[in-house]
C-alpha positions as CSV (number, residue, x, y, z in Angstrom):
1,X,0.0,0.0,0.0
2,X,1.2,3.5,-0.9
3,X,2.6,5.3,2.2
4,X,2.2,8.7,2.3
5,X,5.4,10.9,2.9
6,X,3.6,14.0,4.0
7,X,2.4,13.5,7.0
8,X,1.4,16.2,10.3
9,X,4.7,16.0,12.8
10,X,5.5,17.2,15.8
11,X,8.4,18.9,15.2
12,X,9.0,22.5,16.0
13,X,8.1,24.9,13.5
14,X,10.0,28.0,15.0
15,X,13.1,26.2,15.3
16,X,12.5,24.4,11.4
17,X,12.3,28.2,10.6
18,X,15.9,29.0,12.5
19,X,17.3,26.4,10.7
20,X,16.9,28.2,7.2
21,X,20.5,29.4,5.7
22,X,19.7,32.9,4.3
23,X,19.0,35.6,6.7
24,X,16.5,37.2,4.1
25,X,14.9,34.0,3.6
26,X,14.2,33.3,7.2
27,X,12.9,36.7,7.5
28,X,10.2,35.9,4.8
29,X,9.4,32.5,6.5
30,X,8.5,34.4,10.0
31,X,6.4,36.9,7.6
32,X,4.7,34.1,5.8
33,X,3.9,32.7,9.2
34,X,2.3,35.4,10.6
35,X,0.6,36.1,7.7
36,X,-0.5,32.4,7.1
37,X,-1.5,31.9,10.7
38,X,-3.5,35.1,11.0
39,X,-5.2,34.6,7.6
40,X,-6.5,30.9,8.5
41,X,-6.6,31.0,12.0
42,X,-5.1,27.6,12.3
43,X,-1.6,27.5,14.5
44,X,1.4,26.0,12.1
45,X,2.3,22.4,11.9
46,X,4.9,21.1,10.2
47,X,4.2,18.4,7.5
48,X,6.8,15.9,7.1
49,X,10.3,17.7,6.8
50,X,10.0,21.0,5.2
51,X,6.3,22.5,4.8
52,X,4.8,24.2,7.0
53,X,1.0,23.6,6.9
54,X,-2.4,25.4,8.5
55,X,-5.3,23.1,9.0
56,X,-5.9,19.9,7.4
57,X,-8.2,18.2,5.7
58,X,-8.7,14.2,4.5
59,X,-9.0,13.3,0.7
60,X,-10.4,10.1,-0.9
61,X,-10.1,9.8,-4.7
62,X,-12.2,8.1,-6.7
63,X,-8.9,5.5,-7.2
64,X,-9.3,4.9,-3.4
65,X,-6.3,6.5,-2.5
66,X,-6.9,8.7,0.4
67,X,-4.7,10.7,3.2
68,X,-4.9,14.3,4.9
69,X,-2.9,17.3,4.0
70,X,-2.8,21.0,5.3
71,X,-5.4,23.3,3.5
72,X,-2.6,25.6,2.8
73,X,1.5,25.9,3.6
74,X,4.5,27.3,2.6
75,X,8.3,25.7,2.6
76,X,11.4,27.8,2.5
77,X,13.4,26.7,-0.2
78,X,16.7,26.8,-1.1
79,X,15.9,27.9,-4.1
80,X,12.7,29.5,-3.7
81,X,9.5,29.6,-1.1
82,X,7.3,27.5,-1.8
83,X,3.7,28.4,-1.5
84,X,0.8,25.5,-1.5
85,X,-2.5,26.7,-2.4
86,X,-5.7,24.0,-3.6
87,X,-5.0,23.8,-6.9
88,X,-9.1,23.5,-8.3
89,X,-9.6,26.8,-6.2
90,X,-11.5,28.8,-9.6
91,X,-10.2,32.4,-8.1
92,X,-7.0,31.0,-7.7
93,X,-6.1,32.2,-11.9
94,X,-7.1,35.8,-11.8
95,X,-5.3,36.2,-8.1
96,X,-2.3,35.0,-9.5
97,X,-2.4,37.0,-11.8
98,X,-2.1,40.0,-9.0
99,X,0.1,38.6,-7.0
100,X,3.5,39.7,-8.5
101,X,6.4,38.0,-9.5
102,X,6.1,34.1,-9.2
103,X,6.2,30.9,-11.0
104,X,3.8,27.9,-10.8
105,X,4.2,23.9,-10.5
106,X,0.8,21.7,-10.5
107,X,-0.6,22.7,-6.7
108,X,2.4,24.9,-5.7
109,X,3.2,28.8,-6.0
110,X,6.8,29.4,-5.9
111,X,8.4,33.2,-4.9
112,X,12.2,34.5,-4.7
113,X,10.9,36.5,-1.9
114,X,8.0,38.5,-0.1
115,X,9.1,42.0,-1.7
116,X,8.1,40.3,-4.9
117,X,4.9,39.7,-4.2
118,X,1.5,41.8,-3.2
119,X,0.5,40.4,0.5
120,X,-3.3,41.5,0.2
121,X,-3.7,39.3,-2.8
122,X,-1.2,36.2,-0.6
123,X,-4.4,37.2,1.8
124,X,-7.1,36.3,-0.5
125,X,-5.2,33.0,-2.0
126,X,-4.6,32.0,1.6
127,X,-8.9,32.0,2.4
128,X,-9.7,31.4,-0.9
129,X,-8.2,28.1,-1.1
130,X,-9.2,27.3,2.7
131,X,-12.7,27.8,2.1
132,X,-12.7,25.8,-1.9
133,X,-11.5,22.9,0.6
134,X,-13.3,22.8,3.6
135,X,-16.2,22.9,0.9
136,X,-14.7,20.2,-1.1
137,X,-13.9,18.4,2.2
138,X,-16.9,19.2,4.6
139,X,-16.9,17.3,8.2
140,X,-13.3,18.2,8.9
């Protein structure tokens, strides 16, 4: 059976945070946290290593595979922050549009850094994508 590598932990999430190389970079990760936090009202978890996740939710597709993931998180990269949004959110388009300088994978939103990016529209993403997935997702 498939084992699922992200998983809820109980590891520390300020001291995850100190542990990020670049001073500018660890700077963004306390913003993002705030930011996250006071946006979903949730208090950060980390998920398995390296993302650091608000809320959760549990998915079954129609393949029976099934697990829990945070509704939303962020990772600070090496290379860039990664931001985790649901990806069938339908707003999600148009605010990324908004957001400023960024790049996109499948379900992830990736940043060089916060001065990139316009925080009001990170704001609207960030409930956006919680509320798409506690609506997908009711009972949680």
């Amino acid at each position: 059976m498939y084992e699922l590598k992200t998983k809820e932990t109980d590891n520390n999430v300020i001291e995850f945070i100190e542990q990020v190389d670049h001073p500018k970079k660890r700077e963004d990760a306390y913003q993002l946290l705030d930011i996250f936090t006071e946006t979903t009202g949730y208090q950060a978890k980390m998920w398995g290593p390296s993302i650091i996740g608000f809320g959760s939710y549990h998915y079954k597709y129609a393949t029976g595979h099934e697990g829990d993931a945070p509704l939303v998180g962020f990772s600070p990269r090496k290379a860039k922050i990664s931001l985790y949004f649901a990806p069938g959110e339908t707003k999600r388009e148009q605010l990324l549009k908004e957001l400023g300088k960024h790049t996109t994978g499948k379900a992830c939103v990736y940043i060089n850094k916060m001065a990139d990016i316009d925080v009001e529209v990170l704001k609207e993403l960030i409930k956006e994508s919680v509320a798409f997935l506690q609506e997908m997702y009711p009972n949680q």
